[in-house]
Phi, psi and omega in degrees: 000106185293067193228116202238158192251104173270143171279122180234198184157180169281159161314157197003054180291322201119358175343286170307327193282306164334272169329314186292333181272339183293273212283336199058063187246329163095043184290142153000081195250135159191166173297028178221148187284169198041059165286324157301121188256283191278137161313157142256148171194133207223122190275097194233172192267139141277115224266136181200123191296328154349268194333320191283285186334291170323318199279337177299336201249352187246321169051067179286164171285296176210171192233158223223116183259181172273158197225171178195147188255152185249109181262122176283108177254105164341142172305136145291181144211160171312159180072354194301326202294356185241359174142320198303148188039060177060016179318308174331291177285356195271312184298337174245029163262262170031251181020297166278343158288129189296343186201178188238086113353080213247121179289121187217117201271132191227054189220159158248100189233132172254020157293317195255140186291146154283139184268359159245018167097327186227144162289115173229059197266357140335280161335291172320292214298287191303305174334320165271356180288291191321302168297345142334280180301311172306304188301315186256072179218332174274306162324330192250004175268302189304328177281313188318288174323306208290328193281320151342334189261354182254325187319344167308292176335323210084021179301133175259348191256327160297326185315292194344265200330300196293335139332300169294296171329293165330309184271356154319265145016262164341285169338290186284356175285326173272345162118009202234113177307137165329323187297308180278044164259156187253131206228162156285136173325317181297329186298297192317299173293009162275324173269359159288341189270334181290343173066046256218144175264318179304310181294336207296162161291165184204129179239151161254131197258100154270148149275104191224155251255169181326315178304292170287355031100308175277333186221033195032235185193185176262012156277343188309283186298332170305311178299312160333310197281326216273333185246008146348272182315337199263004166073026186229154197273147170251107177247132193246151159180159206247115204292315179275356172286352176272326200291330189278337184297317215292334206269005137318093215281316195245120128010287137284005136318298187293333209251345152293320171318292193278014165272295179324342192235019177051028190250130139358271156241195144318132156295334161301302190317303191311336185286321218278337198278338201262001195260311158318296208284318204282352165274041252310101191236146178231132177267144172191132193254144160257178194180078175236194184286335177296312225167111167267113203229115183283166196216109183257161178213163175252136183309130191127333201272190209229154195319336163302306162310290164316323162330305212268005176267340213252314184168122177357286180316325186288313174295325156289346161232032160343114158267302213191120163268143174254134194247111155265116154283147201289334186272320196299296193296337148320278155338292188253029159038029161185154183294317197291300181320274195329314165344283196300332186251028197035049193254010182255129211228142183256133189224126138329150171325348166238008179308124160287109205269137192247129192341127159094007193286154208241140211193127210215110193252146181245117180213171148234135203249000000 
């Protein structure tokens, strides 16, 4: 399941830098706006302790975790929705991506330039909104024109869209992104079809300086406030303190570095899980002597569906999953124990498959 995150931001937000500790793709970093043009895009592992558990308990030939792509999107600027600074093409890479990373630099540094002179990120933050919001305040008068020639008909389903489109409209005319308009889930999936830049989920990254890094600052806290309303998670973390764990060679090594620094893991894991959850993905493993395997699915699907991220074929002849929950198998540490203590459930074609569920398909073909 192919679902990418793009990073955006003003020029030397840390963007690139970002990415380079997510794929270790080694993108382009330097001290001027557009140094990135073409998107980078980076295939990275979503890191999940699950996974250590399983192999300890499975003992696999080898184990395969799940993945999701991080896409690098040239700095915005002001004017990108009318063209500026390769604004097209920067919006319509946006575009092709399921979510926003939006980068907001919350450090003071006078080495690295700002490209409006000063650290704002209140400031950063609305410059990219706006261009957003604009580039889709035109898409959707476009769609508004297109939809005018059926509405005659009485077509119910152009009524919808045009409705939904209308309050759209409104909405971004006041300064307020699709996502934060309040739609019913049917609605919403009506407006997934409008392909909307503005509609994508969105997390906010500040970037910040050494210091802050554990308990963040008061640029930290300024972005909290400004985004209070909009239902989106705020994650800090210090882009050049991730670039020094990646150029860390050992395992120990790494984990003195983030002991000195009172941290836990790497702040990329927490970004790659949180960035997962924000396409809202559900993980669910196979588990044999071959091969211990993470798996994405999208929250909802149904056993058959999950079958069917493994291989068509699983899905067009679907009989039956055989189901293990991961704390269970865990707990009595093998499937025959898990049998034995009736926690092992054979689930149908309407079985809703749930995050951690541990999973064995029965189909003919």
């Amino acid at each position: 399941m192919a679902l990418k995150c793009g990073i955006v931001g003003l020029p030397n937000v840390g963007k690139s830098t970002l990415f380079n500790c997510l794929s270790n793709a080694k993108a382009q970093s330097a001290n001027f706006p557009f140094c990135t043009i073409e998107p980078n895009i980076g295939t990275i592992s979503v890191p999940d302790p699950r996974l250590e558990k399983l192999e300890v308990l499975v003992n696999p030939e080898r184990v395969m975790p799940t993945t999701m792509e991080i896409v690098d999107i040239a700095g915005l600027v002001k004017g990108a929705s009318k063209g500026e600074g390769l604004g097209n093409q920067f919006l319509a890479n946006i575009r092709e991506t399921d979510a926003i990373l939006h980068v907001l630099r919350c450090f003071d540094d006078g080495n690295i330039i700002h490209v409006d002179g000063s650290v704002n990120p209140i400031r950063d933050k609305e410059i990219i909104d706006i261009e957003l919001q604009l580039k889709d305040l035109d898409t959707i008068e476009k769609k508004i024109a297109s939809l005018a020639r059926v509405l005659k008909s009485g077509d119910k389903d152009a009524i919808k869209e045009n409705e939904l489109s209308l309050k759209i409209k409104e909405g971004l005319e006041k300064g307020v992104s699709a996502r934060g308009l309040d739609f019913t889930q049917e609605e919403r999936d009506i407006i997934h079809r409008f392909n909307l830049i503005t509609s994508k989920p969105v997390m906010y990254v500040c970037n910040v300086d050494e210091d802050s890094v554990k308990t963040g600052n008061h640029y930290v806290d300024e972005v909290k406030a400004a985004v209070a309303h909009e239902n989106a998670e705020v994650l800090v973390i210090g882009a050049k303190i991730e670039a020094d764990i990646t150029e860390l060679e050992t395992y120990d090594e790494r984990k003195m570095f983030l002991d000195e620094l009172g941290l836990d893991e790497p702040g990329v894991n927490r970004l790659i899980r949180s960035a997962y959850y924000l396409l809202n993905l559900y993980t669910y493993f196979t588990a044999g002597v071959k091969e211990v395997r993470a798996w994405t699915i999208r929250k909802g699907m149904t056993a058959p569906q999950a079958a069917g991220v493994i291989h068509t074929d699983f899905e067009k002849g679907f009989i039956r999953a055989e189901v293990m929950k991961y704390n269970d198998f865990t707990t009595y540490g093998s499937e025959a124990a898990v049998k034995e203590a009736g926690k092992f459930k054979v689930e149908g074609k309407e079985y809703v498959v749930e995050d951690g569920d541990i999973m064995h398909f029965r189909f003919n073909v």
